[in-house]
C-alpha positions in Angstrom: -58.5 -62.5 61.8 -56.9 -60.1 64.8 -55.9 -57.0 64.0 -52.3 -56.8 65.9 -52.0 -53.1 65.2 -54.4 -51.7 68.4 -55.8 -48.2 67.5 -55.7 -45.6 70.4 -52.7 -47.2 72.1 -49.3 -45.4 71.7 -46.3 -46.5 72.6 -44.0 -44.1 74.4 -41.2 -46.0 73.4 -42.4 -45.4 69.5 -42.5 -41.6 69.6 -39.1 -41.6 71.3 -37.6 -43.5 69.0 -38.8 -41.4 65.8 -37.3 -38.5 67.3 -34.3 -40.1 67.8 -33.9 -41.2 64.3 -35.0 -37.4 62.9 -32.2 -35.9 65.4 -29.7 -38.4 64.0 -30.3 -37.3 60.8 -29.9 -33.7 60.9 -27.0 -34.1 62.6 -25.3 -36.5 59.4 -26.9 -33.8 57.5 -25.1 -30.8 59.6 -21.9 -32.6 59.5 -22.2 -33.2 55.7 -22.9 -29.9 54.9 -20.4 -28.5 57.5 -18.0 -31.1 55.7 -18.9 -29.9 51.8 -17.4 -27.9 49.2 -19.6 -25.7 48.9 -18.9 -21.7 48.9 -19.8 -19.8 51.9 -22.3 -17.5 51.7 -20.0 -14.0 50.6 -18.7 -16.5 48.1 -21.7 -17.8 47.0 -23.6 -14.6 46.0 -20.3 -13.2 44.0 -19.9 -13.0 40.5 -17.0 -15.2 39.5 -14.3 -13.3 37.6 -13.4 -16.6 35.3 -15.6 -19.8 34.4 -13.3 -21.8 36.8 -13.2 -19.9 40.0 -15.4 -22.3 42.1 -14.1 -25.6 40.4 -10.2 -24.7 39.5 -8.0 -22.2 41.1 -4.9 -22.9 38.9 -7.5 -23.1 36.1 -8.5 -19.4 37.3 -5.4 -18.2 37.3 -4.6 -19.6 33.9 -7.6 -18.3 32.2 -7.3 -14.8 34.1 -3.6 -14.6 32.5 -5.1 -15.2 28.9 -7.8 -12.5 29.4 -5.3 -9.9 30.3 -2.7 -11.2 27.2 -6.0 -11.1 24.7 -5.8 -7.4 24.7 -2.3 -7.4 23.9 -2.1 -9.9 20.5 -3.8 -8.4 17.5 -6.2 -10.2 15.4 -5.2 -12.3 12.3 -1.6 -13.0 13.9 -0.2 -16.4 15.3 0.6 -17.2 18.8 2.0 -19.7 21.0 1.5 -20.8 24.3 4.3 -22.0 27.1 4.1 -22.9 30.9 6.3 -23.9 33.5 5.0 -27.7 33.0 3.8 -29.9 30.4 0.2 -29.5 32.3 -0.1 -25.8 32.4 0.6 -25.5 28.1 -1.5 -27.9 27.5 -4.3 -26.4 29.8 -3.3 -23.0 28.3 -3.5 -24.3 24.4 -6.9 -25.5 25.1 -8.1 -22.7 27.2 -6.6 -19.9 24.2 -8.9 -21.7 21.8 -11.6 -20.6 23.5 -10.2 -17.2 24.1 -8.5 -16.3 20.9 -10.5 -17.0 18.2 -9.6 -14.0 16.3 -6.0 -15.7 16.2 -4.2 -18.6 14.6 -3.1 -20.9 17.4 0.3 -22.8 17.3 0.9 -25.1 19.8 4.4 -25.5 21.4 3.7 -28.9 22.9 0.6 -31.6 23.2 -0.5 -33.6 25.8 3.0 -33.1 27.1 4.8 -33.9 23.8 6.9 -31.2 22.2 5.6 -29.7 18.8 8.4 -27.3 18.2 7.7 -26.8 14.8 4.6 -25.2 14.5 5.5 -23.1 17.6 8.4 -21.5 16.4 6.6 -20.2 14.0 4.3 -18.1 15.8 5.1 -14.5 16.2 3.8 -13.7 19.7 4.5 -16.0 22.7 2.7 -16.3 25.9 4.3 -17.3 28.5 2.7 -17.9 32.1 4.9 -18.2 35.2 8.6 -16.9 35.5 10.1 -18.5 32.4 11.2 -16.5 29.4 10.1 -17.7 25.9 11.8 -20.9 24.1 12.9 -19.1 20.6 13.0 -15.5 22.4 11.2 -12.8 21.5 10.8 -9.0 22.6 8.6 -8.4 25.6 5.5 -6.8 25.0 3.4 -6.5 28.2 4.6 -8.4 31.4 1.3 -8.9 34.0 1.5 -11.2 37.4 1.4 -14.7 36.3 3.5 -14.4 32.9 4.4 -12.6 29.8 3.1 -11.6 26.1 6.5 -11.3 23.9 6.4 -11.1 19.9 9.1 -12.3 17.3 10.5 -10.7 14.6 8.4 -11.3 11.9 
């Protein structure tokens, strides 16, 4: 049997050909990454301020607005949560959980669906955006993205 494969004989063609194919592909690759989501290089190297900052900027700002309205409702006391749309509360009901677990949490609506039983009962109110807070209240702290009012108790 022949061997077809002839050792010491290269083809020009051959080589000319690989290097085609490895040029090729760091060019798909440098469009790719040129292409991706992925931080730049400040960015990449920066702390991030909230869990969500490289996969969610709403979800940033949301959870930056319940940091700062933390400080503000003491522990042992019920709250409420209210956005300017069905999304936002129900992002910023879930997010509080997380957040405020030295408080009772009362939703004001879930999964879009308005519970306003349980949150008219909840003496402090936080509301994100420019709205003022179904069932009023007395403002306590006002910060960029919303409010932190309490009830009479």
């Amino acid at each position: 049997m022949q061997n077809p494969i002839q050792p010491g004989r290269s083809s020009i063609g051959a080589g000319l050909r690989d290097w085609i194919w490895v040029i090729g592909a760091a060019m798909v690759l440098a469009a790719g990454l040129h292409c991706s989501r992925l931080p730049s290089i400040a960015t990449a190297f920066r702390v991030p301020a909230t869990p969500l900052d490289w996969t969610s900027e709403r979800g940033a700002r949301l959870w930056a607005f319940l940091t700062q309205a933390r400080d503000v409702v003491p522990p042992g006391v019920s709250y409420t949560v209210q956005g300017q749309n069905p999304d936002d509360e129900m992002n910023l009901y879930m997010f509080s959980l997380g957040l405020f677990f030295k408080q009772e949490a009362l939703p004001s609506s879930y999964f879009g669906v308005a519970t306003p039983g349980p949150g008219c009962r909840a003496r402090f109110v936080l509301v994100y955006g420019a709205a003022f807070p179904r069932g009023g209240g007395r403002l306590i702290r006002k910060f960029g993205e919303g409010a932190v009012y309490e009830r009479a108790a």
